[in-house]
MMTF fields as JSON, N, C-alpha, C and O atoms, coordinates in Angstrom:
{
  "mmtfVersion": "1.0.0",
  "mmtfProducer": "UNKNOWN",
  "numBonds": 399,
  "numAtoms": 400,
  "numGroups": 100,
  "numChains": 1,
  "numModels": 1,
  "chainsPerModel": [1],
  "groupsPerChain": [100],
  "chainIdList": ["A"],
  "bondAtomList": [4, 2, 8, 6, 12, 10, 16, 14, 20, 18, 24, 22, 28, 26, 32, 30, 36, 34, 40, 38, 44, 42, 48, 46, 52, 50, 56, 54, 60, 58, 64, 62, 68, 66, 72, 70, 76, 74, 80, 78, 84, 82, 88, 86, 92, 90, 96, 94, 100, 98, 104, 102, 108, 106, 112, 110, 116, 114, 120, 118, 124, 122, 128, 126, 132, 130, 136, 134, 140, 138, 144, 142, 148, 146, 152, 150, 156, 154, 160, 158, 164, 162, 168, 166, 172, 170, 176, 174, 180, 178, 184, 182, 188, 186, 192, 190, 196, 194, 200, 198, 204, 202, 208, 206, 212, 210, 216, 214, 220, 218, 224, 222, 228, 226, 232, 230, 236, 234, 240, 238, 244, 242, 248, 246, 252, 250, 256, 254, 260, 258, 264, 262, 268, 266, 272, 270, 276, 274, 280, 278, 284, 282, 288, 286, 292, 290, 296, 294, 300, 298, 304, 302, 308, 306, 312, 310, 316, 314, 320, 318, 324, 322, 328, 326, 332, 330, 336, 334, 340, 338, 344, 342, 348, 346, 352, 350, 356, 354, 360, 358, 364, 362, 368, 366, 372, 370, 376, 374, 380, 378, 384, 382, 388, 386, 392, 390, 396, 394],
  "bondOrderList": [1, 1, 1, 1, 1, 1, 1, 1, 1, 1, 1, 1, 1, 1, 1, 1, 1, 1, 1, 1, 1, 1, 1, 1, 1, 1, 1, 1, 1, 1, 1, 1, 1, 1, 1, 1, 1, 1, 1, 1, 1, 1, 1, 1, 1, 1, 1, 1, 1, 1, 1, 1, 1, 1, 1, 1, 1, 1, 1, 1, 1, 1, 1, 1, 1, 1, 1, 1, 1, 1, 1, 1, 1, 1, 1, 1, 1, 1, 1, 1, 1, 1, 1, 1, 1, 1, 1, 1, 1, 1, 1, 1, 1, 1, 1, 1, 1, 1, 1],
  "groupList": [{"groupName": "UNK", "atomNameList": ["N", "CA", "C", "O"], "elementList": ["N", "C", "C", "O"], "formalChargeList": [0, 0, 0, 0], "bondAtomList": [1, 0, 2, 1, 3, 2], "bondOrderList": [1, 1, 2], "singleLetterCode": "X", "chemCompType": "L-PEPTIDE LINKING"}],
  "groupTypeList": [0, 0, 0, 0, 0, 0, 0, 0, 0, 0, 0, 0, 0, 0, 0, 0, 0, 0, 0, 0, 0, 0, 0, 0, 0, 0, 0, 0, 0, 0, 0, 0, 0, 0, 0, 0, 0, 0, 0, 0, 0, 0, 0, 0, 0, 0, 0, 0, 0, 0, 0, 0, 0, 0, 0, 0, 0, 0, 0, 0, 0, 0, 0, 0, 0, 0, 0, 0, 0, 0, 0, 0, 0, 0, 0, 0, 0, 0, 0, 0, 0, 0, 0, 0, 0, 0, 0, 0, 0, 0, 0, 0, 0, 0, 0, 0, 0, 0, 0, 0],
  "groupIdList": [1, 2, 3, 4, 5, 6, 7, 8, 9, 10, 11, 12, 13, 14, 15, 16, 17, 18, 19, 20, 21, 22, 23, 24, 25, 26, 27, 28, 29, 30, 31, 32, 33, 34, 35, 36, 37, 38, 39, 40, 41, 42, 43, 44, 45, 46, 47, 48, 49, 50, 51, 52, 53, 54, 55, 56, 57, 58, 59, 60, 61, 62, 63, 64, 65, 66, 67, 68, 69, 70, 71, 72, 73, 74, 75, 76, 77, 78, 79, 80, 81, 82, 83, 84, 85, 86, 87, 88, 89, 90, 91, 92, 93, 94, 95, 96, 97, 98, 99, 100],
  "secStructList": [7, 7, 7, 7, 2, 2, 2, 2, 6, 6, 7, 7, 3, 3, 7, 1, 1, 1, 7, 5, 7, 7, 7, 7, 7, 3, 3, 3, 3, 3, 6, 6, 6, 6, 3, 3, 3, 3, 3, 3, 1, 1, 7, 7, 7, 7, 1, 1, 2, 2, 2, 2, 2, 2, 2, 2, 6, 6, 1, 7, 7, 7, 1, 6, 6, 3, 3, 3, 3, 1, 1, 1, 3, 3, 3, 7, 1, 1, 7, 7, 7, 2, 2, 2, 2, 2, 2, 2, 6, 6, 7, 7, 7, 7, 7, 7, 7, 7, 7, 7],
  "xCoordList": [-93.84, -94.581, -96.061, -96.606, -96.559, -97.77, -99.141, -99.225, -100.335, -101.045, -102.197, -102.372, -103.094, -104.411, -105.081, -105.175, -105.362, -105.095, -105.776, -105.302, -107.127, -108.106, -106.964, -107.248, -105.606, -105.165, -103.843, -103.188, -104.206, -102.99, -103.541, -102.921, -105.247, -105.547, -105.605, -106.002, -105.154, -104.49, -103.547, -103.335, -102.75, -101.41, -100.593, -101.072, -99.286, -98.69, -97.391, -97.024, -96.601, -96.133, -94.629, -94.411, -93.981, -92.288, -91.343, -91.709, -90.305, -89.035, -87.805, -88.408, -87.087, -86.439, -85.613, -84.839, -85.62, -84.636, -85.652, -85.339, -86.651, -87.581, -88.313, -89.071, -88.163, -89.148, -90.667, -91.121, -91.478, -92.748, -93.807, -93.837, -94.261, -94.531, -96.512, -97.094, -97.045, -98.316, -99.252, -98.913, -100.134, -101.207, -101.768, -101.982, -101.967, -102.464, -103.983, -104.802, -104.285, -105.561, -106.485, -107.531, -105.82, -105.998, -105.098, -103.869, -105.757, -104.517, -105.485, -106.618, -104.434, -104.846, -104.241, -103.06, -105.483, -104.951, -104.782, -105.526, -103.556, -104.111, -104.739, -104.258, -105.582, -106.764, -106.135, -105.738, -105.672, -105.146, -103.642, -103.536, -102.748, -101.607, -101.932, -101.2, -103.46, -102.96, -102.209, -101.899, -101.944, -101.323, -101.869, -102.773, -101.054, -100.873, -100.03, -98.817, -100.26, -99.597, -99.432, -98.532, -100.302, -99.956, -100.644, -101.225, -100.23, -100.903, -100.985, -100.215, -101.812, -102.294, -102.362, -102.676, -102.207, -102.165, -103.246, -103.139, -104.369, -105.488, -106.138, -105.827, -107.466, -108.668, -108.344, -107.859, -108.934, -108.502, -109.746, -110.219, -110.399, -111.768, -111.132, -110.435, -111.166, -110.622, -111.368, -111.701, -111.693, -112.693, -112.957, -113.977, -111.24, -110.469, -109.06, -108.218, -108.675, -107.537, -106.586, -105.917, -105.761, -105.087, -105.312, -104.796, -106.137, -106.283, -105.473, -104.368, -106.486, -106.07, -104.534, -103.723, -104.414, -102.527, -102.06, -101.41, -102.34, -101.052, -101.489, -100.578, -102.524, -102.419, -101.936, -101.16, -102.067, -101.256, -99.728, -99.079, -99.088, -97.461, -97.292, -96.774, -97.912, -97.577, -98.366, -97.63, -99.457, -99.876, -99.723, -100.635, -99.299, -99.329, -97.316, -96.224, -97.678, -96.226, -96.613, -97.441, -95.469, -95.71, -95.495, -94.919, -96.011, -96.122, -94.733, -94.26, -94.078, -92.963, -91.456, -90.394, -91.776, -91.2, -91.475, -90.545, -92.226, -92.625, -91.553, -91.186, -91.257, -89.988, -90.178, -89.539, -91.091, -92.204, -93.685, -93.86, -94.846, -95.898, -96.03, -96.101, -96.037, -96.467, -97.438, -98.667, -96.566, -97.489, -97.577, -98.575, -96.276, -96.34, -96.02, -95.785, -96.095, -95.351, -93.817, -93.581, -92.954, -91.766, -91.522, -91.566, -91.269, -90.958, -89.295, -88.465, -89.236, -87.733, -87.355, -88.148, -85.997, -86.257, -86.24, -86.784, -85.627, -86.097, -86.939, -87.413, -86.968, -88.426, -86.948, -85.721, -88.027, -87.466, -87.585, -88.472, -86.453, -86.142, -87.559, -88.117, -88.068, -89.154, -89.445, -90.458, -87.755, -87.768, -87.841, -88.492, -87.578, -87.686, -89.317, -89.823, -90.045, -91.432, -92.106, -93.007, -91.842, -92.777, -91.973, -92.612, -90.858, -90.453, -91.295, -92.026, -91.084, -91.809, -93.327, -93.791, -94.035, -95.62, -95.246, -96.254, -94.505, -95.374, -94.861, -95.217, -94.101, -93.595, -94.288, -93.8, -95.161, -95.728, -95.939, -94.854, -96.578, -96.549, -95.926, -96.042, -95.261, -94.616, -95.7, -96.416, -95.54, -96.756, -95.462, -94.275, -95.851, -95.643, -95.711, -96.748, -94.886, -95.342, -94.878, -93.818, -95.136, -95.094, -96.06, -96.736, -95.724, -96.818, -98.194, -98.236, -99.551, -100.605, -101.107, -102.25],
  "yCoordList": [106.264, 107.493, 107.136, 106.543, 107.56, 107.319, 108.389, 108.751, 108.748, 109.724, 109.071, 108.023, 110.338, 110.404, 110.974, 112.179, 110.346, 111.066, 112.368, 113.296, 112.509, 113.755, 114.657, 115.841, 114.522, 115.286, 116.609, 117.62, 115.449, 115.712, 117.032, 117.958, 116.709, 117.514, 119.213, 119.524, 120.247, 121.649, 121.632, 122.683, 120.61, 121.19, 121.926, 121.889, 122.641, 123.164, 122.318, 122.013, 121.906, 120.976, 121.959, 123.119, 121.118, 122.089, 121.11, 119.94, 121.298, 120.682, 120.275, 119.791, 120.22, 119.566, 120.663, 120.694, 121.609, 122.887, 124.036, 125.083, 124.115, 125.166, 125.641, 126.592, 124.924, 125.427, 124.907, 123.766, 126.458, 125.842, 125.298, 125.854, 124.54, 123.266, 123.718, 123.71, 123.953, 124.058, 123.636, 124.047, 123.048, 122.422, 121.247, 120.894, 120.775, 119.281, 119.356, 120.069, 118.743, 119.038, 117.785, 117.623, 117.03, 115.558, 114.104, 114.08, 113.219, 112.152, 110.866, 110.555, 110.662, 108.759, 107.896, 107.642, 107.374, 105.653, 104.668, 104.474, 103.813, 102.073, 101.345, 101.035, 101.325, 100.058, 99.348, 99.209, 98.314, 97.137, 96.859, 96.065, 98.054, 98.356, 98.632, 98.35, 99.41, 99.706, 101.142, 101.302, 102.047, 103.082, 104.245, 104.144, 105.319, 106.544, 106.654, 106.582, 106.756, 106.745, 108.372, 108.827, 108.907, 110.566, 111.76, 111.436, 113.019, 114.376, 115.35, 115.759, 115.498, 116.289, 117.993, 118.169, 118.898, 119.732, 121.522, 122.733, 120.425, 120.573, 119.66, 118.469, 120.35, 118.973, 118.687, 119.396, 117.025, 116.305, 116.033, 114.917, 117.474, 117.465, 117.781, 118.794, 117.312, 117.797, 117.28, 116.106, 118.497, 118.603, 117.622, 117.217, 117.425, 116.938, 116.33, 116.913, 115.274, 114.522, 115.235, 114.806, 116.32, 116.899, 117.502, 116.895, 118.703, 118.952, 117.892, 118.072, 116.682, 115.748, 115.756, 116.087, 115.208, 115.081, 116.197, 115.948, 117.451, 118.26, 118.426, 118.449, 118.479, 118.162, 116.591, 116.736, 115.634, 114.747, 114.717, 114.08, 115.541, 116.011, 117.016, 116.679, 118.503, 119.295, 119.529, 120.025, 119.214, 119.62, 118.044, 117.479, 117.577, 115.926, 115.822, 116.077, 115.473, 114.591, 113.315, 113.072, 112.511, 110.734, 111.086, 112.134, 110.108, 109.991, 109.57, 109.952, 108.726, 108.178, 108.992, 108.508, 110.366, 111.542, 112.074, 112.748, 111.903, 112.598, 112.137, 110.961, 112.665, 112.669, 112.696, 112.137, 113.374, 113.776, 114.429, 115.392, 113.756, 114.59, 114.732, 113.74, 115.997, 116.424, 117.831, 117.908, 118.749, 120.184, 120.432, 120.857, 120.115, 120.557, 119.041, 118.183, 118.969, 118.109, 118.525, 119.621, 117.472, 118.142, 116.828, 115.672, 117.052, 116.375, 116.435, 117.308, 115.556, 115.039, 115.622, 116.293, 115.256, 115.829, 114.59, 114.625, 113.507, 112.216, 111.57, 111.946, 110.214, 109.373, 108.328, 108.243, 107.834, 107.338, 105.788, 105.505, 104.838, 102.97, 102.477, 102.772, 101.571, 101.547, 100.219, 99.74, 99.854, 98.733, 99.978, 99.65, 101.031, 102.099, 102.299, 102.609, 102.152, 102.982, 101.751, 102.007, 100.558, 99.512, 99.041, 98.365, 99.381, 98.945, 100.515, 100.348, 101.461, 102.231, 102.271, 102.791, 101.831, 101.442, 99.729, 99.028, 99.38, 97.803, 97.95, 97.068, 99.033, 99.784, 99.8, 100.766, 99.318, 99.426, 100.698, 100.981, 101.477, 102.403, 102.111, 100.965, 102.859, 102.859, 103.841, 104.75, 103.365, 103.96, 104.742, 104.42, 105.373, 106.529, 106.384, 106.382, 106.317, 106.268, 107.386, 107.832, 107.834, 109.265, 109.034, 108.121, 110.368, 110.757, 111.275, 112.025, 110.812, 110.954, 111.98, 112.437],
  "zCoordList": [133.157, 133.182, 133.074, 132.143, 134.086, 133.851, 134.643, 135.817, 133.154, 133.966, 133.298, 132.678, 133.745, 132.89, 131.543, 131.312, 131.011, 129.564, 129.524, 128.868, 130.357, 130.061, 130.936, 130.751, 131.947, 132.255, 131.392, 131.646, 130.092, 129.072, 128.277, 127.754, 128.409, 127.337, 127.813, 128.936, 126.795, 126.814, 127.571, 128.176, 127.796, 128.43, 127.242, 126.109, 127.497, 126.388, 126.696, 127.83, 125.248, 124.836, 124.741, 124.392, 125.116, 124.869, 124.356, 124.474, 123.86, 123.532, 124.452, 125.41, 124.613, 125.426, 125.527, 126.484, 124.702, 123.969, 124.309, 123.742, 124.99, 125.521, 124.527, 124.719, 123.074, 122.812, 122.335, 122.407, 121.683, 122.623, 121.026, 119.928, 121.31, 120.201, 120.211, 119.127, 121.089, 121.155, 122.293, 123.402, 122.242, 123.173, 123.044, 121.884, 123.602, 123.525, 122.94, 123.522, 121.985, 121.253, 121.39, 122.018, 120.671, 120.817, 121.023, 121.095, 121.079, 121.415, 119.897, 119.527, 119.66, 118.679, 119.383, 119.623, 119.757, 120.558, 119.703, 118.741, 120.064, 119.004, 120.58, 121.67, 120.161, 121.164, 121.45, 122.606, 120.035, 119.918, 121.444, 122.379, 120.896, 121.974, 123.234, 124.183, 123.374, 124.215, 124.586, 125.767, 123.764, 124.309, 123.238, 122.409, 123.525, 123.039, 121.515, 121.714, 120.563, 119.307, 118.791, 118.085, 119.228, 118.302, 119.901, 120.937, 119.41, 119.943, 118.836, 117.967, 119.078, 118.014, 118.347, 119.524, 117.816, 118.469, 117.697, 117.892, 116.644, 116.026, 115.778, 115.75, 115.502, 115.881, 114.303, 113.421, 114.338, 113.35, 112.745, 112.527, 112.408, 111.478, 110.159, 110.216, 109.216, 107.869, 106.947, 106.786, 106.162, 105.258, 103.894, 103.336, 103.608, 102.815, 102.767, 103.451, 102.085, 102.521, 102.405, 103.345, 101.793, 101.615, 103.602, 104.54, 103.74, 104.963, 106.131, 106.642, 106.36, 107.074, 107.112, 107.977, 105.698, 105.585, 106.413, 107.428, 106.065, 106.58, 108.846, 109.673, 109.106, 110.002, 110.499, 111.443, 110.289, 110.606, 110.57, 111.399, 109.426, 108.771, 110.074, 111.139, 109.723, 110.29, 112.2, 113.053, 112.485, 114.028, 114.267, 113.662, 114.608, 115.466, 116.007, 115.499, 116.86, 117.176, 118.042, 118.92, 117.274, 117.901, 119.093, 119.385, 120.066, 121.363, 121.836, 122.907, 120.942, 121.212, 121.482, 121.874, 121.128, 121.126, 122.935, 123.378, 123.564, 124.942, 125.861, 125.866, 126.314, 127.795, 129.042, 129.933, 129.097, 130.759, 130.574, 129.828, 131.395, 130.949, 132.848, 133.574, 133.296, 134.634, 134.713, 134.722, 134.759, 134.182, 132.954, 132.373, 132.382, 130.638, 130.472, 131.323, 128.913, 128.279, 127.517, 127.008, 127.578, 127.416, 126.14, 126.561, 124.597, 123.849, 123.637, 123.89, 123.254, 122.316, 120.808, 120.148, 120.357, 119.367, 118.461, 117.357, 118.917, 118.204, 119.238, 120.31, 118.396, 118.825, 120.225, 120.272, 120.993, 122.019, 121.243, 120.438, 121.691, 121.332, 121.812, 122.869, 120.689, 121.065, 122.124, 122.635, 122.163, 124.147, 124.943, 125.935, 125.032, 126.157, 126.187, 127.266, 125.181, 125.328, 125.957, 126.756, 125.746, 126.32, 127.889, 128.695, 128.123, 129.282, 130.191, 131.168, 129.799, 130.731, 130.874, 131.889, 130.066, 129.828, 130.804, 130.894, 131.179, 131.667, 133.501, 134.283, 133.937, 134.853, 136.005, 136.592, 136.737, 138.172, 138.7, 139.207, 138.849, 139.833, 140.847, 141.279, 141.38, 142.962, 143.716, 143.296, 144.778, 145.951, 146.703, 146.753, 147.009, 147.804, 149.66, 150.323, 149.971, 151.521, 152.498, 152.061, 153.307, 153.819, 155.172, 155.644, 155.495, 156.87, 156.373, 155.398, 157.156, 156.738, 158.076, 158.109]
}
């Protein structure tokens, strides 16, 4: 699976079970990886650690949870094997060939 991240942002986020989870607010990258680790689905200004905490607890879901990102995002209700998350991150694009 693979997109653009500024394309992720305000999409609305669903369950696999239709239901509807929120909007894409923000994303936390690890640099280090390389990928997508959280969505956030409030900005992650917090005044105070308590604050922070519950948005990190309550508005975020791991990335590792996502199933498809195209128009919406469609989450899981558990987290995906984390050989599934790196075999689909090292994945090639396939090109497309068709009539021009």
């Amino acid at each position: 699976m693979t997109t653009r991240l500024s394309k992720l942002f305000g999409m609305d986020i669903y369950t696999t079970d239709a239901e509807y989870k929120g909007k894409v607010f923000d994303l936390v990258i690890n640099l280090e990886k390389g990928r997508i680790e959280t969505i956030t689905t409030e900005a992650l200004k917090a005044k105070n650690k308590q604050e922070a905490k519950r948005i990190i607890t309550e508005k975020s879901i791991p990335y590792n949870r996502v199933r498809s990102a195209k128009d919406i995002v469609i989450i899981g209700n558990t987290s995906r094997p984390e050989q599934a998350v790196e075999k689909v991150a090292s994945q090639p694009q396939k090109r497309r060939s068709g009539l021009r």
